[in-house]
C-alpha positions as CSV (number, residue, x, y, z in Angstrom):
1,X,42.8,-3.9,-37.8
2,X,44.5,-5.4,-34.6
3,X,42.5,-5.1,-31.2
4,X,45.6,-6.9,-29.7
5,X,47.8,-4.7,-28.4
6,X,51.7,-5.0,-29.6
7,X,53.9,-7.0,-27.2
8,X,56.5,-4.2,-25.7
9,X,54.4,-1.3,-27.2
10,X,54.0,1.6,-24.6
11,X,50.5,2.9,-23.9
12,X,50.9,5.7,-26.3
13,X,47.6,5.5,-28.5
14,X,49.1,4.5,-32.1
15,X,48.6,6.3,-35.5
16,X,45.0,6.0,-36.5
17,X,45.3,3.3,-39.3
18,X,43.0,6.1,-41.9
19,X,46.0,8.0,-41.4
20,X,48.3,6.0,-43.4
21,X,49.1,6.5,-46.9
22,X,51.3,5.3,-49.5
23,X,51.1,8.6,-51.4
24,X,53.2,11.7,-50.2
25,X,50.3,13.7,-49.5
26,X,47.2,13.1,-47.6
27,X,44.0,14.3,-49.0
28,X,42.6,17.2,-46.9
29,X,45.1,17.7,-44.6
30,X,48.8,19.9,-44.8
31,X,51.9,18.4,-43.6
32,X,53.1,20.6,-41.0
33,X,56.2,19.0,-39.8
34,X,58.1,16.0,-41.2
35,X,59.1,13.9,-37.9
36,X,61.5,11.3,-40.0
37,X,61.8,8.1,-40.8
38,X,59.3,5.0,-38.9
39,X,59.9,1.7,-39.3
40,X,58.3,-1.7,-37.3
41,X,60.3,-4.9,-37.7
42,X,59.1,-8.7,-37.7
43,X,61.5,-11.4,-37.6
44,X,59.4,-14.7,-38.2
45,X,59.6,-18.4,-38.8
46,X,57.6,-20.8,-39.7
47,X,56.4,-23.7,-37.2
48,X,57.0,-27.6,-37.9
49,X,53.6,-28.3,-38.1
50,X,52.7,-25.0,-40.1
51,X,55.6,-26.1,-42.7
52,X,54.0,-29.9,-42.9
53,X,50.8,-27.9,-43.2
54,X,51.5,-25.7,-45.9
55,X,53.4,-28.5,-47.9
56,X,50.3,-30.8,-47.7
57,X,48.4,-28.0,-49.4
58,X,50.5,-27.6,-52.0
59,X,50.0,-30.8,-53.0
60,X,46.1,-29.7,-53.4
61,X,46.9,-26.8,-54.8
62,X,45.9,-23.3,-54.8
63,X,45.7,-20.8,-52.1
64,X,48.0,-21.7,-49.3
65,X,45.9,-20.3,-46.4
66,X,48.4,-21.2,-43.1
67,X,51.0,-19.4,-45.4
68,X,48.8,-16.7,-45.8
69,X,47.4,-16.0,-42.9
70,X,50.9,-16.3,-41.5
71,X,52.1,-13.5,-44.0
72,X,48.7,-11.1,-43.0
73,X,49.8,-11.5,-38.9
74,X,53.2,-10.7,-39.8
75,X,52.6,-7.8,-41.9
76,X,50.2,-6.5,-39.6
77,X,52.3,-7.0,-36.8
78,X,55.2,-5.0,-38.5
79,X,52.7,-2.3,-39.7
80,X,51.8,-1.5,-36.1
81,X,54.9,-1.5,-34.7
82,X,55.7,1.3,-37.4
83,X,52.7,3.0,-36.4
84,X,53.1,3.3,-32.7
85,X,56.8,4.2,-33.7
86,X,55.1,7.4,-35.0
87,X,53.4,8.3,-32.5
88,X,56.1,7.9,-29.9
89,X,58.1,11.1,-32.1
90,X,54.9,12.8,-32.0
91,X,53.4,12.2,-35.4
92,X,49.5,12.0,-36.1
93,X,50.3,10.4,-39.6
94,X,52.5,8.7,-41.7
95,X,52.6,9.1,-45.6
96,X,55.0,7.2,-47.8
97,X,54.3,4.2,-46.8
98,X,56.1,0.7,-48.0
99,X,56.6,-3.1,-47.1
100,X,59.7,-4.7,-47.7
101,X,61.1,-8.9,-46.8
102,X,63.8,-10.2,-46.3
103,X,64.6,-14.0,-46.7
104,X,67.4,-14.0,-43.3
105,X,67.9,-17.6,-43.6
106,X,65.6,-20.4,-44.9
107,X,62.8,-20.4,-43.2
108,X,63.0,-17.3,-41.1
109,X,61.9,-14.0,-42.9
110,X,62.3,-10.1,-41.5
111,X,59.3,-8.4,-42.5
112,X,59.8,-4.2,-42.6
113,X,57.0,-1.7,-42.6
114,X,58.8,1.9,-43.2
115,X,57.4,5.2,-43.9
116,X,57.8,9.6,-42.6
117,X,55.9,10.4,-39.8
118,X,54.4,13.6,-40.6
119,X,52.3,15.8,-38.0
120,X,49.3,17.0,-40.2
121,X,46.6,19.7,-39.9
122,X,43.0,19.7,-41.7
123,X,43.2,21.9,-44.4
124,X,40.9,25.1,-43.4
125,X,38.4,25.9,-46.3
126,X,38.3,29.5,-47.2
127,X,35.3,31.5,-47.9
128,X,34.2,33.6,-51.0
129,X,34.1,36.3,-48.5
130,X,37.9,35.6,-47.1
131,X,38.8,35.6,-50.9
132,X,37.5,38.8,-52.3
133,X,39.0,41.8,-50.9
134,X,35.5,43.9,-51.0
């Protein structure tokens, strides 16, 4: 999880990231209102050095770490974008969530985070008592 704060976000406290789910349903909580579609967008290149980097390590083979780690900011980046997209239309959640990339020319990839900002409510648990009508 990020502690730095998104460059051009507002001060609007994002969607807690335990709020997030791929699933259309989140486990102990009803979907109150659907708010729409959320989406955060990364545009990203790669640096000269980080390219000379990564091509040296492919020689080595294996995991390609600056690659890696480049693809983990990015994706994080987008994914909290999305998030405080959420809460700016008043959502407390978002379900349906997905990644997508997008090659936009060699070197320079879009990375999308896209999901439905839902507002949610803990489901209430009803007693033996509330359920019998004696």
């Amino acid at each position: 999880m990020s502690t730095n704060p998104t460059p051009g976000a507002t001060a609007l406290p994002a969607v807690p990231h335990h709020m997030v789910t791929t699933a259309f349903t989140l486990d102990g909580f009803t979907i109150v209102r659907s708010l729409g579609l959320v989406r955060g967008i990364i545009v990203r290149s790669r640096s000269i050095v980080g390219t000379i980097g990564a091509t040296l390590q492919t020689i080595v083979g294996g995991n390609i770490t600056l690659l890696t780690n480049l693809c983990e900011q990015t994706r994080e980046h987008a994914f909290d974008l999305m998030l405080q997209h959420a809460a700016e239309l008043g959502a407390n959640a978002v379900v349906g969530m997905r990644y997508d990339a997008t090659e936009v020319m060699q070197g320079v990839t879009e990375v999308l985070a896209y999901g439905t900002a839902v507002y949610v409510e803990k489901k209430r648990l009803i007693s033996r008592r509330e359920l019998l009508p004696w």
